[in-house]
KOLRO-62291 format. One record per residue (C-alpha): x negated, y, z. Coordinates in steps of 0.05 Angstrom, whole numbers, padded with zeros to 5 digits, always signed. Layout:
XYZ
...
This chain:
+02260+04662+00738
+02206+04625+00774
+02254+04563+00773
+02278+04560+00707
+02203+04565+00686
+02184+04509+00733
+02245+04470+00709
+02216+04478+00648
+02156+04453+00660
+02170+04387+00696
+02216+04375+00639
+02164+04378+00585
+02110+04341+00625
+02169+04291+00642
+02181+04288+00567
+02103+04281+00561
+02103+04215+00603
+02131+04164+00563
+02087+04189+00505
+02021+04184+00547
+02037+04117+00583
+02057+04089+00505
+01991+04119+00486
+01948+04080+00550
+01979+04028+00536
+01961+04022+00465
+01881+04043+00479
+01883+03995+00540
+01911+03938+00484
+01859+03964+00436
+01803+03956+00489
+01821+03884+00502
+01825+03858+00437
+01762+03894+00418
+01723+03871+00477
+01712+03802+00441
+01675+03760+00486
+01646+03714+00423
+01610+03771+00408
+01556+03760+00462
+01515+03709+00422
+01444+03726+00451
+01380+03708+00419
+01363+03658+00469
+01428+03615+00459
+01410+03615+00390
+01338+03590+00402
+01363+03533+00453
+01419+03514+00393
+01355+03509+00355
+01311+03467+00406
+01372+03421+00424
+01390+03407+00353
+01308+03386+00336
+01307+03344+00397
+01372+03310+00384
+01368+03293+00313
+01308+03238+00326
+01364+03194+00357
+01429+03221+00324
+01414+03234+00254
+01419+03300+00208
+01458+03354+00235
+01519+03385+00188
+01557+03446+00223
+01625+03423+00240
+01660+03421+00302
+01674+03343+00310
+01605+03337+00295
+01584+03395+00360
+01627+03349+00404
+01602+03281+00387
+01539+03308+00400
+01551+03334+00465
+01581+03277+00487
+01525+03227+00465
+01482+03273+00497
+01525+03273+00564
+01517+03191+00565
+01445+03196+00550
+01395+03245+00565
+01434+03314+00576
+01396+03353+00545
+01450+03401+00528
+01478+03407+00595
+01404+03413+00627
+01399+03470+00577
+01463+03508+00616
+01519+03494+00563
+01583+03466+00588
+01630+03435+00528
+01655+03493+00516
+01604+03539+00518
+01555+03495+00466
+01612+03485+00416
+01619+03567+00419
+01545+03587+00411
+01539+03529+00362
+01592+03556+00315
+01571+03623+00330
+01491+03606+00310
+01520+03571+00244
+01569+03622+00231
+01510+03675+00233
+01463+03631+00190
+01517+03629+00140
+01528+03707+00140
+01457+03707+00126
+01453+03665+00068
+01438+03712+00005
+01494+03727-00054
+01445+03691-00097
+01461+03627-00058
+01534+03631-00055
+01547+03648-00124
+01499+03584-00140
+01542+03543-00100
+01607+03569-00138
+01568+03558-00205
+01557+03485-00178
+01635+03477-00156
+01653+03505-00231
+01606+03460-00264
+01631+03398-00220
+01699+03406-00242
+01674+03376-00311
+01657+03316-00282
+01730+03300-00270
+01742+03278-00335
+01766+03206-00310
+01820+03243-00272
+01890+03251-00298
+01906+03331-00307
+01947+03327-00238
+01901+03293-00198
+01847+03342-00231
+01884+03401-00214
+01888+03365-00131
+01815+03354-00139
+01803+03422-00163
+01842+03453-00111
+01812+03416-00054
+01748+03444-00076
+01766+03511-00085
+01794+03514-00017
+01750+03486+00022
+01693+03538-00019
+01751+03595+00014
+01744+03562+00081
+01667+03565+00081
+01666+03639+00053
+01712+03658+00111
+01665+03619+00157
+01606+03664+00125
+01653+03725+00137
+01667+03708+00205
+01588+03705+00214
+01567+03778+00202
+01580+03801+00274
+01525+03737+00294
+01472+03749+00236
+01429+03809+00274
+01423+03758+00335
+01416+03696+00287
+01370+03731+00238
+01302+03718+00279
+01308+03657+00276
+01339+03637+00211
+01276+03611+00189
+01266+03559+00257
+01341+03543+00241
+01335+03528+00166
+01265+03488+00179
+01299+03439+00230
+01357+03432+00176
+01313+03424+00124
+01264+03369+00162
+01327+03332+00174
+01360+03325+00099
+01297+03299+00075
């Protein structure tokens, strides 16, 4: 009796192993992909973004988020004064927290502003008149993509906008003082 119960037992908890390791695995896959290291934006990476892009833009003009724009800037920087690099951002590591800051400040910006902008696009799309309807309908769609791409950049943003949010206001000043 006292085998047939152990052979019964083994069996099931031989049964059971497949099913567990299936199940590690899947929480161990789960645990990697949701360990994102992008999410460690810290307030102080955000602040030096800030600094770096004020002290740059004497010499190299109005800064527009895009990420040409983060490595032109890091590379006149590394030929000049390296700033960036004395500020402990590799290549790598500025065009992250960079993209991460503007991705926040984007998250941040209020409804109010975004359906503005698409009230802007809709009432642009008069000013085509000049354009044949297919070229219109190009233009149109060109526009309404790229509008996609920046609402998915503003999505992307909500995991940065608690860290960003202090200093939103520093961020939009130095923007600001630069467009005018």
């Amino acid at each position: 009796m006292l085998s047939i119960s152990c052979a019964r037992k083994h069996g099931a908890a031989a049964a059971r192993r497949p099913k567990r390791r299936l199940l590690s695995a899947a929480l161990c896959a789960g645990f990697l992909f949701a360990a994102d290291p992008a999410v460690a934006l810290t307030r102080d990476e955000v602040a030096r973004v800030a600094e770096l892009i004020a002290a740059l833009q004497p010499d190299f003009g109005p800064f527009a988020y895009d990420e040409e724009i983060v490595a032109e800037w890091f590379e006149r920087d590394a030929a000049d004064r390296r700033l960036i690099r004395a500020a402990g951002f590799t290549a790598e590591s500025w065009k992250t927290a960079v993209g991460e800051t503007f991705r926040g400040l984007a998250a941040l910006a209020p409804q109010s502003e975004i359906d503005a902008l698409r009230a802007k696009l809709d009432a642009g799309a008069g000013g085509l008149a000049t354009l044949n309807a297919a070229q219109k309908a190009e233009a149109l769609q060109a526009l309404r993509a790229e509008f996609e791409r920046m609402l998915a950049f503003r999505t992307e943003g909500a995991r940065f906008a608690d860290t960003v949010r202090p200093l939103a206001p520093r961020l939009k000043a130095i923007l600001d003082t630069s467009s005018d």
